[in-house]
C-alpha positions, 0 to 999 in steps of 0.5 A: 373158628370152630363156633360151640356150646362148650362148657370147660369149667365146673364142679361136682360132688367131689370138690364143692359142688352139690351134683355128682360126675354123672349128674352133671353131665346129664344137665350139660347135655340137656342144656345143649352143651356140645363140649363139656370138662369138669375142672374140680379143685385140686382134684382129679378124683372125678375124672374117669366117672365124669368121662364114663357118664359123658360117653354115656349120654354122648357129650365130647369130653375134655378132662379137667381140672382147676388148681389154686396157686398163689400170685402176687399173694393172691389166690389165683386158679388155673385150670387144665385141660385135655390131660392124662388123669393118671399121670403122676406129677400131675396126680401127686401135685394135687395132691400136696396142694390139698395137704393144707385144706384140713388145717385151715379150716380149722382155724377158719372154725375157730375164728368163727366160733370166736364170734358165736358161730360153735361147730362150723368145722364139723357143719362144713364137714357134712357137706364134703366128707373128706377134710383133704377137700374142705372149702369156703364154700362148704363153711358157706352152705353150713353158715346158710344152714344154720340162719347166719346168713341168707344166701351163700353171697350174704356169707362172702359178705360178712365171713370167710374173705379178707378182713371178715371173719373165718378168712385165714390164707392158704399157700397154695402152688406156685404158678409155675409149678401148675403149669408145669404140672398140666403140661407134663401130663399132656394138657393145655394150662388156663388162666381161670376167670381173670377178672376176679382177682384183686391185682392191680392192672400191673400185677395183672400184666405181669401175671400174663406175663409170668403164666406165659412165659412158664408154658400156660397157653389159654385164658377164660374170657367168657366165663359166669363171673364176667361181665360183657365188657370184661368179656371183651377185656379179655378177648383182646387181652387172649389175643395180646399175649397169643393166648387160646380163649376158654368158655365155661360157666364155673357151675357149683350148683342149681341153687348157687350159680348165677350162670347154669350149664351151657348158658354163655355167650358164644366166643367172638369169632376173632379168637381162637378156642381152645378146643381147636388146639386140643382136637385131638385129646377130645374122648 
């Protein structure tokens, strides 16, 4: 096993996090990260600048991305890695899959405002620009900003999730259609930090199963969400279902993130890491 400091999961300015492309991958390298993908949501629009800036700093570079698909009626994310940025199954993909954001925020804003929160579209809007990329987390730092709430965890608290205000579902991909989709442009599809879905351990099976059976060929298993049992948990889950094991720090923001950079622990040396089956598409 090749032992790095790879960080396969982040997010700039161009889905919901507050660092650009560039940015970035200047933090990536300065924290001693070896291997470095930016996985924005549903997007690929950062990908040729996400590559130009870590060429430019000297960091190895795996083009990423991370889809939201629906499982079990649960969002779940997969993320890509190692794939063509311009081929057009994949590009057109994304681009279905962001069609439902606008109209959902909008109904987030107006159950909000039925609370006494006025304006929260437009205030989440600020954070974006493009209502095609629209997110909870944009709602979440318009809800800070305004003193509704302390802290983007206060606002998961108390707005935007099941049962709270602000929460309206989306149906995203199908979880074939994702893995379909990295697959046909070339990369390796990645169940995304498993331990944060609300399946039960049957509907967690299964979701293995399926994502298995449709071609997905990794797993996050040490991740900014995990926990260090939950690192094992997957480990041995990675090496159940003959599943490559991913590393990355789901990194938004320096303000926001409880995992920077660069900062996990290292995979256990019984796995085999994603970045050994993805050598040869490493820029």
């Amino acid at each position: 096993m090749t032992i790095l400091n790879a960080d396969l999961h982040c997010h700039s300015t161009v889905s919901d996090g507050t660092l650009t492309p560039e940015a970035l991958a200047e933090r990536a390298k300065a924290n001693g990260v070896e291997l470095w993908s930016l996985t924005d949501h549903d997007e690929i629009g950062g990908q040729h600048r996400a590559l130009a800036a870590a060429r430019a700093v000297g960091l190895p570079y795996l083009t990423g991305t991370e889809i939201s698909v629906t499982f079990a009626d649960v969002t779940v994310h997969i993320v890509g890695l190692g794939f063509d940025p311009d081929h057009p199954a994949l590009v057109q993909g994304l681009q279905a899959t962001r069609g439902g954001r606008e109209e959902r925020a909008r109904e987030m804003s107006e159950q909000l405002e039925k609370v006494g929160i006025p304006g929260a579209f437009e205030g989440a809007l600020k954070y974006v620009g493009n209502p095609d990329l629209i997110s909870r987390t944009h709602f979440a730092r318009y809800l800070v900003e305004t003193g509704v709430c302390k802290d983007t965890s206060e606002v998961f608290r108390r707005f935007l999730t099941e049962g709270k205000p602000g929460f309206v579902p989306h149906r995203w991909a199908k979880l074939g259609d994702a893995v379909r989709w990295i697959r046909e442009a070339g990369g390796m599809a990645i169940i995304a930090h498993p331990a944060r879905y609300d399946h039960s351990p049957t509907q967690e099976y299964a979701l293995f199963s399926e994502f298995k059976a449709h071609g997905g060929e990794g797993v996050e298993v040490v991740t900014g969400s995990h926990t260090p049992s939950e690192y094992g948990k997957y480990a041995d889950m990675a090496l159940e279902f003959g599943l490559a094991a991913s590393r990355g720090s789901d990194f938004h923001s320096p303000e926001e993130s409880r995992c920077d950079l660069g900062a996990l622990p290292y995979l256990e040396g019984r796995l085999t890491p994603v970045w050994e089956r993805l050598a040869d598409r490493i820029r």
